[in-house]
Structures are given as structure tokens and as C-alpha cells.
VEXTIDREN-983817 format. One record per atom (N, C-alpha, C): residue in one letter; z, y, x. Coordinates in steps of 0.05 Angstrom, whole numbers, plus 32768, in hexadecimal, padded with zeros to 4 digits. Layout:
N
aZYX...
END
This chain:
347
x862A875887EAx8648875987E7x8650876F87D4x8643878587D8x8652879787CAx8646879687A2x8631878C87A0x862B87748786x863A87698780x864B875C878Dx865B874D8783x86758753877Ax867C87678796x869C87738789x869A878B8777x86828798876Ex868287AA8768x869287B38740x868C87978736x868B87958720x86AF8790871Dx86B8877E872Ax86DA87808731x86E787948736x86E087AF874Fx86ED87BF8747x86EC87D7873Dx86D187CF872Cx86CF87E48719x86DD87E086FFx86ED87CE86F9x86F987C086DEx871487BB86EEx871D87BF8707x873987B78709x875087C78700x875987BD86F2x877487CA86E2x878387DE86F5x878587F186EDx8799880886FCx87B587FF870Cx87B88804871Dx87D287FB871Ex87F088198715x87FD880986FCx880C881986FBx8834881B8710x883E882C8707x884B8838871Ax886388228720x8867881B8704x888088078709x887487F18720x885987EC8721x884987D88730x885187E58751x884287F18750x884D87FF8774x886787FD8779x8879880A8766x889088038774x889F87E58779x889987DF876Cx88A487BB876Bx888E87B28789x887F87B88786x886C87B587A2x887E87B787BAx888087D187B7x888B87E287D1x88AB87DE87D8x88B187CE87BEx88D587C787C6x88CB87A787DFx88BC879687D2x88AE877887D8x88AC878687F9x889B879F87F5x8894879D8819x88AC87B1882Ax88BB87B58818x88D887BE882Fx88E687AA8839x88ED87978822x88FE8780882Cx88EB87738845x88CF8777883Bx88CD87648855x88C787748871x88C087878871x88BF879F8886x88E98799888Fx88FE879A887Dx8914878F8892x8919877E889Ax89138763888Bx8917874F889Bx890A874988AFx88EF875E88BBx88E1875988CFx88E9877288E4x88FA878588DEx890B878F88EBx891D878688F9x892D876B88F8x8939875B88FDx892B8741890Fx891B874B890Cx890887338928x88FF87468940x88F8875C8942x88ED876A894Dx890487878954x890E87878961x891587AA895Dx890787C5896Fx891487DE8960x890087F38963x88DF87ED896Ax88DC87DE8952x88BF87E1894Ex88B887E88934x88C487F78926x88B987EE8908x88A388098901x889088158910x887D881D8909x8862880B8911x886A87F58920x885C87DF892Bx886087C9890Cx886C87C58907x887887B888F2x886C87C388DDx886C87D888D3x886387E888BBx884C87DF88B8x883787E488DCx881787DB88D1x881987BE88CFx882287AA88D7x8822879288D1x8825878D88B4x8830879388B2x8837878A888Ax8818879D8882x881587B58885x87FB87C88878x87E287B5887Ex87DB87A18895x87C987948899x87D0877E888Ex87E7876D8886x87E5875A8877x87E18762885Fx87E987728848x87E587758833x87C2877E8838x87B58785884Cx8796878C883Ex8789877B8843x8796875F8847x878E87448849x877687428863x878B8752887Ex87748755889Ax8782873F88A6x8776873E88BFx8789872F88D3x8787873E88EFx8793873F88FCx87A487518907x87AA87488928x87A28757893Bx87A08752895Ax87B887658967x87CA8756896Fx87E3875C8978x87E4876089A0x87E1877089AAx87E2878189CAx87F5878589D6x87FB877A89E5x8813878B89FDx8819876E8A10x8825877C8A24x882F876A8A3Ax884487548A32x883E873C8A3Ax8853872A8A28x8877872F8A33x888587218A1Cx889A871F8A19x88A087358A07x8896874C89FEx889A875C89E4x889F875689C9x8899873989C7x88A2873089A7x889087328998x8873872F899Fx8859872A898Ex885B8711897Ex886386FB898Cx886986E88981x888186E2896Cx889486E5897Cx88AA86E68966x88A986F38942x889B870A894Cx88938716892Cx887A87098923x88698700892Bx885E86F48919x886E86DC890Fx887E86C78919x889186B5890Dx889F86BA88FDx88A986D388FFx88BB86DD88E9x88AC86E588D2x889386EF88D5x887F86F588BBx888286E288ADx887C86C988BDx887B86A388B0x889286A8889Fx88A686A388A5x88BB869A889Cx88C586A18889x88BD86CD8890x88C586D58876x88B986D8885Fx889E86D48860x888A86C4884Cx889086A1883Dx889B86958854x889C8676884Bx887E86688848x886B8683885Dx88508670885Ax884C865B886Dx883C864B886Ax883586358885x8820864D8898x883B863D88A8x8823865288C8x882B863588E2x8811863B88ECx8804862F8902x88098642891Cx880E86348935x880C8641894Dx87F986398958x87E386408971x87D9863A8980x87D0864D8998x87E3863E89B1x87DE864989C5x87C6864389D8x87B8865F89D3x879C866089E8x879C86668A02x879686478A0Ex878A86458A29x876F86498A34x876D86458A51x874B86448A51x874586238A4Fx875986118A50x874685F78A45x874885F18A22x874E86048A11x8749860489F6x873885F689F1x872D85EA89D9x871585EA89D4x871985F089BDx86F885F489A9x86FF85FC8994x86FF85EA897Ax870485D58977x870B85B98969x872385B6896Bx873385CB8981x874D85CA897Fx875E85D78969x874385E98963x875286068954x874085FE8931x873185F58937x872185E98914x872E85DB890Fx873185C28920x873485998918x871A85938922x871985768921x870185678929x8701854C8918x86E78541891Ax86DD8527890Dx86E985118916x86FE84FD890Ex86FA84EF891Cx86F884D1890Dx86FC84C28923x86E784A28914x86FC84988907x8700849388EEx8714847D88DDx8704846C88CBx8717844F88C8x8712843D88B6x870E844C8893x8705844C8888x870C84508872x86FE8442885Ex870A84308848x870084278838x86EE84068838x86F584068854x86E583E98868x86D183FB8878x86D584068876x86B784178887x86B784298899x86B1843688B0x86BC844488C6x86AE846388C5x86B3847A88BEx86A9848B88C0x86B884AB88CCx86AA84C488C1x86B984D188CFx86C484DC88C8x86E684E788C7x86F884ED88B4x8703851188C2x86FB852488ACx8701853D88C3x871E853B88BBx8735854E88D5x8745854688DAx874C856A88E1x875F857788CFx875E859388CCx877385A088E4x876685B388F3x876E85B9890Dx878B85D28902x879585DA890Ex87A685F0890Fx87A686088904x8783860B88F9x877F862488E5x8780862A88CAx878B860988C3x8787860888A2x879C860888A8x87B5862988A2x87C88635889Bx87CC8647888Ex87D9865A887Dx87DF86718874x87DC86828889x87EE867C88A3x87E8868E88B9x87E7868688D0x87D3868A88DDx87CD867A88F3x87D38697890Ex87E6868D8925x87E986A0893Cx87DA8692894Ex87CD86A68958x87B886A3896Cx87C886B08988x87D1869C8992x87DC86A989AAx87DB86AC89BFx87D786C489D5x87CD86CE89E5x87A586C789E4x879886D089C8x878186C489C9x876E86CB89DFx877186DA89EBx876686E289FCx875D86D48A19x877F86BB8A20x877486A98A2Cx876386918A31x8756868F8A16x8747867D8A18x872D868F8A18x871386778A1Ex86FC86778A25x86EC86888A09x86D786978A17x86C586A889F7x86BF869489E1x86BC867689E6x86AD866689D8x86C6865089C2x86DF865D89D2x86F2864E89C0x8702866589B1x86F9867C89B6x86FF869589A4x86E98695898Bx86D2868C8994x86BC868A8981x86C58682896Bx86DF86698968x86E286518959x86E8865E8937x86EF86778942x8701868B892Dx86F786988918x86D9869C8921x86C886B28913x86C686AD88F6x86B4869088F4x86BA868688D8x86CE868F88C6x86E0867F88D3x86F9868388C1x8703869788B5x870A86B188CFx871586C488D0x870886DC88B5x86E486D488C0x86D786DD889Ex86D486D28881x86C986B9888Bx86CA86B2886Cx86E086A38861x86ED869C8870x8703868D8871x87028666886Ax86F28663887Ax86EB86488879x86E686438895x86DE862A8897x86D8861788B1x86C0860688A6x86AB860A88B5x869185F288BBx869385DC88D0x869485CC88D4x869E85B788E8x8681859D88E1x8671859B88ECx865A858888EDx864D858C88D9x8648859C88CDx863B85AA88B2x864685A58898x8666859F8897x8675859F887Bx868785B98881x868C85C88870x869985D7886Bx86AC85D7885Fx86CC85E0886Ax86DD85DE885Ex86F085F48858x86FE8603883Dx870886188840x872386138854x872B86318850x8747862E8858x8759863B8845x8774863A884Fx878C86408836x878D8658882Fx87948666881Bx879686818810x87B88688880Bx87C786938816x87B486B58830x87A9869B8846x87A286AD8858x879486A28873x879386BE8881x87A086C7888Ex87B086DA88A4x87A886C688C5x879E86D888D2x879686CE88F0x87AD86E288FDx87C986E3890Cx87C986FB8919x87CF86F08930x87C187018948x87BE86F48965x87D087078977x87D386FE898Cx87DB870D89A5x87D6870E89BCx87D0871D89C3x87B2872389E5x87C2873289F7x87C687238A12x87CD87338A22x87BA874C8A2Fx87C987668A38x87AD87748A4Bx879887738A55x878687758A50x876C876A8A5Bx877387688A87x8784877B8A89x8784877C8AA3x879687628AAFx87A687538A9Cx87B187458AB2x879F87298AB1x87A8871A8AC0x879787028ACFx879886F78AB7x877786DC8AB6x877786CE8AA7x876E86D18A8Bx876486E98A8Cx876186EC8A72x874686F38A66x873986F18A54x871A86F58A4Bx872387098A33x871087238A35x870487338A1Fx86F887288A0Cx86FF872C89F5x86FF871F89DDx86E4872C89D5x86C5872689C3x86AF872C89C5x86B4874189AEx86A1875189A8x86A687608993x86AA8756897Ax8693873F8979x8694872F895Ex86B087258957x86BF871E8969x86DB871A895Ax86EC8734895Bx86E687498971x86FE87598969x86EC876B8948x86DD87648946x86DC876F892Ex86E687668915x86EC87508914x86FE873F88FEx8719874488FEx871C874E890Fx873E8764890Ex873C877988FFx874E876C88E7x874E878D88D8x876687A388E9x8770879C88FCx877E87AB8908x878187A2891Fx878A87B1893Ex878987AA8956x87A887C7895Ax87C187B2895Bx87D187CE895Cx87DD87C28973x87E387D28989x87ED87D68998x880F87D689A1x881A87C089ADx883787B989ABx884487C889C1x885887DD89BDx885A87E789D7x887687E189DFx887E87E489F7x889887DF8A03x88AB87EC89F5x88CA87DE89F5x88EA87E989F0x88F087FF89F8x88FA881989F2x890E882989FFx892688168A06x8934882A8A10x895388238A1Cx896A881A8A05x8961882B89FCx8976882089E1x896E880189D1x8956880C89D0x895487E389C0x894A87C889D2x894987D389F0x895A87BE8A04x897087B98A08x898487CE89FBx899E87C489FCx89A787B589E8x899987B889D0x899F87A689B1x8992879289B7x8979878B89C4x8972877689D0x898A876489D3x8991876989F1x899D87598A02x89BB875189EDx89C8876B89E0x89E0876289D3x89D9874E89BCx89C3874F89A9x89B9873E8995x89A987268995x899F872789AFx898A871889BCx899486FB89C3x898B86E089CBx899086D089E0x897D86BD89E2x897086B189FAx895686A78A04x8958869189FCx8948868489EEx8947866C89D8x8953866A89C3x895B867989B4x8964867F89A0x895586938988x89498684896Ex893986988968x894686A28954x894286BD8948x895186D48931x893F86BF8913x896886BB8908x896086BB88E6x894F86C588DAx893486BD88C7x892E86D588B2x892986C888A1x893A86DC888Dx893E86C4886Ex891E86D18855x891686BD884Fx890286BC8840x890786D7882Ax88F286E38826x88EE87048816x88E187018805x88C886FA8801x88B986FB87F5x88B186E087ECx88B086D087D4x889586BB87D1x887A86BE87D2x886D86AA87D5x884B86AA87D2x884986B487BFx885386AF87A0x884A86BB878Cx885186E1878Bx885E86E18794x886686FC879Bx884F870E87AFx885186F787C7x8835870787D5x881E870587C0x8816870187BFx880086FA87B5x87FC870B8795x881587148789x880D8725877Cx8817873D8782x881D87468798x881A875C87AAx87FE876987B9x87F1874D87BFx87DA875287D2x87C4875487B5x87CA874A8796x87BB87518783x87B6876C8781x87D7877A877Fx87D687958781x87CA87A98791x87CC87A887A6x87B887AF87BAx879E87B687ABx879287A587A7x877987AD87ABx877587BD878Ax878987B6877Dx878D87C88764x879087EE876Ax879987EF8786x879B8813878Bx878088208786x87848837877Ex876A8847877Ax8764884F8797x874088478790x873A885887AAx87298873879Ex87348888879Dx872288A18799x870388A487A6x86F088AD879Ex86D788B187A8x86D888C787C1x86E888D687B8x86EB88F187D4x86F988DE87EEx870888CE87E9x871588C087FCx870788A6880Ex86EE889A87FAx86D88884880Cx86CA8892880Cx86C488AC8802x86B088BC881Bx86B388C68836x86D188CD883Cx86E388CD8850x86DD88C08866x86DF88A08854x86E1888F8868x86C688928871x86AC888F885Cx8699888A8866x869088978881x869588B88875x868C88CA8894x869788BE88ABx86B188BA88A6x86C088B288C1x86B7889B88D2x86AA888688C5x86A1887088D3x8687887D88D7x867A888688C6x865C888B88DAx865E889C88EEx867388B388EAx868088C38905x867B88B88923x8684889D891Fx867F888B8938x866D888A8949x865488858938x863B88808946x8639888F8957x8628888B8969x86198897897Fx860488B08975x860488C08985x85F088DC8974x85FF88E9896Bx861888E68950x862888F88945x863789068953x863B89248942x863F893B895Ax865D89328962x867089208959x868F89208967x868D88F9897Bx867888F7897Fx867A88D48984x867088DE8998x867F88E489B1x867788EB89D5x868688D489E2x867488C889EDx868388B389FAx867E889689EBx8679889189D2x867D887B89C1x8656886E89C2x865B884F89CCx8644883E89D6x8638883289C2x8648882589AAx86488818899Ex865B88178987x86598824896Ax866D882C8957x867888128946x86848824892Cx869388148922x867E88078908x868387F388F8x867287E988EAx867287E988C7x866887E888B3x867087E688A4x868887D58895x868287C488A6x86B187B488A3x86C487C488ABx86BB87DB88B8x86D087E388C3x86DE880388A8x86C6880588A3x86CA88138888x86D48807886Fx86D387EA8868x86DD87DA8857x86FD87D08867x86FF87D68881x871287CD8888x873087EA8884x871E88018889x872E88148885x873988168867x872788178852x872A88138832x873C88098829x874287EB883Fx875187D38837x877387E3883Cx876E87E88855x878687F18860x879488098850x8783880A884Fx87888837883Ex879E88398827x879188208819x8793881587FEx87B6880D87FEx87B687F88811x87D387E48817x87E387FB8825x87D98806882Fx87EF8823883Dx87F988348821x87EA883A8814x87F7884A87F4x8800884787F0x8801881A87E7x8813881687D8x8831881387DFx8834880B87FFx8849880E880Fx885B88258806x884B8837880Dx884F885987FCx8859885C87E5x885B884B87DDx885F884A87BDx8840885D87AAx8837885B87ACx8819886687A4x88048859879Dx87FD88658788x87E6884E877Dx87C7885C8777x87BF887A8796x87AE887F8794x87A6887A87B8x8798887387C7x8792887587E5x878D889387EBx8790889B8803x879688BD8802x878288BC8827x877C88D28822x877488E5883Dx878988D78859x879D88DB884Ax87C288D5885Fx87B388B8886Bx87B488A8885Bx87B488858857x87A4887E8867x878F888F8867x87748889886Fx877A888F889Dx877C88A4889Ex878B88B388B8x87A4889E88BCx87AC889288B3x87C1888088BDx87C3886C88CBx87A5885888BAx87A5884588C4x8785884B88CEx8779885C88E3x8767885D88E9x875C88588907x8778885E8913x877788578930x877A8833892Dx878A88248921x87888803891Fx877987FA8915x876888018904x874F87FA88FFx872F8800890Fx872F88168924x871D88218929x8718881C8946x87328816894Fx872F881C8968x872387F9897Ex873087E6896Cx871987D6897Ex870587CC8975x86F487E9895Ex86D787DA8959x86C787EF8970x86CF8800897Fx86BB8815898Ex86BE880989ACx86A2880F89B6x86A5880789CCx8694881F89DEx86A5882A89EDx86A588458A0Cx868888388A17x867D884E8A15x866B88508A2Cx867A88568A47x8667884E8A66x867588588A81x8680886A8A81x8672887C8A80x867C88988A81x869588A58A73x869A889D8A5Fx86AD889F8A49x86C688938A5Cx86C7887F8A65x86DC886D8A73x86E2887D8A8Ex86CD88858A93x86D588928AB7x86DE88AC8AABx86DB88B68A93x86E488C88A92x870288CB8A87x870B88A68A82x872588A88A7Bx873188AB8A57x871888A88A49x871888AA8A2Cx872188908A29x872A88908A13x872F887A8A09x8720887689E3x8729885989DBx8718886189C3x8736886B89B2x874F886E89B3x87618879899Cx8754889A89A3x8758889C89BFx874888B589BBx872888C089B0x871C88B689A7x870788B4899Cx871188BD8981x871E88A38970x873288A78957x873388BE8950x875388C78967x875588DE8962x874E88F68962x873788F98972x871E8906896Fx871389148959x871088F68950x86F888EE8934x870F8903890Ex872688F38917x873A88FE8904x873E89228902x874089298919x873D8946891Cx872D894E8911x8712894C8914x86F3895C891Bx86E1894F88FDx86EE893D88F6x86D6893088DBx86F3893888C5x86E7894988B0x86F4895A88A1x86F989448882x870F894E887Ax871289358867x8703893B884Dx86F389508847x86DF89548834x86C489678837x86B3894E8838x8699894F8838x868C896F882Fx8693897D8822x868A899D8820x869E89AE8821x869B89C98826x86B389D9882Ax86C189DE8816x86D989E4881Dx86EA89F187FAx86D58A0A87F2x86DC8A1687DFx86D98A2987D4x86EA8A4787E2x86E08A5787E3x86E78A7187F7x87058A7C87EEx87098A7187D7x87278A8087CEx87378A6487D8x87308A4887D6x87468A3E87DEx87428A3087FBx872F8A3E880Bx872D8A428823x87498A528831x87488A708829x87518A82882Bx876E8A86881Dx87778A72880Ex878D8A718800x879E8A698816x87C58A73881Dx87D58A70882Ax87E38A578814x87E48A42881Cx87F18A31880Ax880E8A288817
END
């Protein structure tokens, strides 16, 4: 892989300034009109757009009725991309979520005609994935990486973008299956939806009403995304800054002096996943270099559901953001020390 991309972004055109900003106006409008589906969430919102632009897909948490759903609809809408719903049960299957073969006449002749399931979308919501069975979560993997479907040994792509973003209730309440690692690793992000204060239960209820869903008028075109998400990957990534990252993911492992508690680390996607992120956070920024900042930003939604606690770690009440935050403290953002005068310098 890295053969392959290596020669692209070593020749990718700079991105200049007028470019970021025209970027960064593209992702305000749509950061408000998704203010308007969701309220007091828009640091929840912020990483949603930062994981769509690094072309991740994205695992959405909290107890239902919070509006996991609703904002991903409004993403749809205010994109104007085709998006797919499908709600996961435990009698799913996974021909539900591909398509399947089935027998037609064609031509005078009877054969088998595949018949494209709910994933060949721009964006497909996976909802509540967690209630269905490990083997109809499996259905995803393909896709979610290479972005295609195998179905009786033909292969078929899928649409470009292709955005998976799902929503999982608590592992604690009934009904529900832990998602295997192999898929929560295909999450370039796992962010966490947390409950209303008092104040935007009251804008709720005055703005709100139960079957009734919130306007959102189209922001952006495809051609617009799409040469947004070009941009992206146009940000500089500095060498001092993927060395950063590098330490920080090997930080993880087991053995290293800040990884107490951690069973099983994070992977090399998860370092291409941080890069991605780093990158689309700049440009948000209006910035067209990835920074130390960028990197620390989006490190807890990227990191946190590739590690997995040993016992001990759990009885002792750790968690893995705390790991993160740990890791962010204690792994220094450059690889050798300053120099003793600008050690010692009061800046």
C-alpha cells in the first residue's frame, strides 16, 4: 500500500490559502445546517464533518432517543447524497445488507441476477448495529474497507463517497452484541453522544414535535464535496508531526513504559486513521499544514475503540479515553529534546 500511495503524495500539489478557506466556508455552512438538526451538540457535530471529510466512517454511542439518527439524515439531505437506512435486528441477515442472487428470466433463459441490497449508497446508517447477530455485522467488513461487495464470487463496487455511519446502543442494555474488533476497527472514529443540559431540553420541546422532522436545505453539492474531500488530502503532513503520530500508536502496545492496563493495541490503520483525521481537522481550521493541536484532537475518536483493557485495568476502573489521555500527556510531541536554551527559554 504504501508503494502505491507513495508516489501521489509525494507530487500532490500544495494546497494554497485561497483553497482552505473556500474549504472551510463549504464546512461551516454545513456544520450549521446540522446545528439545526441536532442542538447543543456541535462539538459532536464538528467531529462528524472532521470524519467525513477524512473519508472514515463513523460509530455513533449513547442511549437512544438523543438524535443519532436524525443527524445522520440531515447529513443526507444536506449533501443531497443517496443514503440507505437499515435497521439491525437479531433476525438480520446479511443478504439483507449486500443484496442477493436471485432467479430471473433473462433473454429466454433463467439465471441468476444479483439484486443490490441497501449498501450500494453514498451513505449507508447502520442502525443500532449492534443489535444484530456477529455474523450479520460481518456483512460490512468488505465494504466498509475496500469499498465493494463479493456476493457468490462476483464482485461489485460501491458508490463514491461511501460513508457507513452507525449507531450502537450501550453495551449494557438488553439485546445487544459487542461488535468484534475487526469491525470496530473500520471506524475511523467511535464518538460518543452525550445527553441535553436543561437549556437545550427546553429548545427541544419549544422547537421540537414527535413526527415531525427538521428542514435542512441542501449546502453543499457532490461536486463541491468531492473537491473538498480532494483537498484534504492535499494538507501538508510535516515529518515531525507523522512521527508524532507514529510514537503515539506504538505507545499503545503492551511492554511500553505508558501502556498499563492496555491487552491489545492500536494498529497500523489506526495511525493512517489519525493522519486522515489530522489533516481534515486543519483544514476545518482554515490551515493547510496538520499540527501537534490536530493530531491531540482527534485522538481520543480515533483511538479509543481500537484498545482493548486487560481485567485488571477494568477492575481498576480505567477506561481506554483514559489510556488516551494518558498517552497524550506522557508521549512528548518531539522525538529528542529541545536544545538547553530553548528548553530554558520563558516564552
Amino acid at each position: 500500500m504504501t508503494t502505491d500511495t507513495a508516489p501521489m503524495l509525494a507530487t500532490a500539489e500544495p494546497l494554497t490559502e485561497a483553497e482552505a478557506e473556500a474549504a472551510a466556508a463549504s464546512v461551516q455552512r454545513l456544520a450549521a445546517a446540522l446545528n439545526t438538526v441536532l442542538f447543543g451538540q456541535e462539538q459532536l457535530i464538528e467531529m462528524v464533518i472532521v470524519g467525513l471529510l477524512a473519508r472514515g466512517h463513523i460509530l455513533l454511542e449513547g442511549l437512544p432517543g438523543l438524535g443519532k439518527t436524525e443527524l445522520v439524515k440531515g447529513l443526507s439531505k444536506a449533501l443531497q447524497l443517496e443514503s440507505k437506512r437499515v435497521q439491525f435486528t437479531p433476525d438480520l441477515l446479511p443478504g439483507d445488507i449486500t443484496g442477493n442472487p436471485l432467479l430471473e428470466e433473462v433473454e429466454g433463459s433463467r439465471r441468476f441476477v444479483f439484486q443490490q441490497g441497501p449498501v450500494f449508497a453514498n451513505i449507508v446508517l447502520a442502525d443500532e448495529i449492534n443489535r444484530a447477530s456477529p455474523k450479520t455485522q460481518s456483512a460490512l467488513l468488505e465494504a466498509m474497507q475496500e469499498r465493494r461487495v463479493t456476493v457468490m464470487g462476483q464482485t461489485h463496487p460501491l458508490p463514491t463517497p461511501f460513508f457507513v455511519l452507525a449507531t450502537q446502543n450501550p453495551i449494557e442494555l438488553e439485546g445487544t452484541y459487542p461488535l468484534p474488533e475487526a469491525q470496530l476497527d473500520r471506524f475511523l472514529f467511535k464518538l460518543d453522544v452525550p445527553s441535553n443540559d436543561v437549556a437545550t431540553l427546553e429548545r427541544i420541546v419549544l422547537q421540537r414535535e414527535i413526527g415531525v422532522e427538521p428542514q435542512v436545505p441542501q449546502v453543499m453539492t457532490a461536486e463541491e464535496l468531492a473537491a473538498v474531500l480532494g483537498q484534504v488530502r492535499r494538507v501538508y503532513m510535516p515529518p515531525t508531526v507523522a512521527n508524532y503520530i507514529a510514537r503515539l500508536v506504538q505507545a499503545t502496545h503492551p511492554g511500553e513504559p505508558h501502556a498499563e492496563g492496555v491487552k491489545f493495541a492500536a494498529s497500523p490503520r489506526a495511525a493512517l486513521a489519525l493522519a486522515a483525521a489530522a489533516k481534515a481537522k486543519a483544514l476545518c481550521g482554515r490551515r493547510m499544514n496538520a499540527s501537534y493541536e490536530d493530531v491531540r484532537a482527534v485522538a481520543a475518536a480515533v483511538l479509543r475503540h481500537r484498545l482493548v483493557l486487560d481485567y485488571s485495568a477494568k477492575l481498576e476502573g480505567l477506561t481506554t479515553d483514559g489510556v488516551v489521555h494518558r498517552l497524550l500527556e506522557r508521549v512528548p510531541a518531539h522525538d529528542k529534546p529541545l536544545p538547553t536554551s530553548l528548553a530554558a527559554a520563558k516564552v
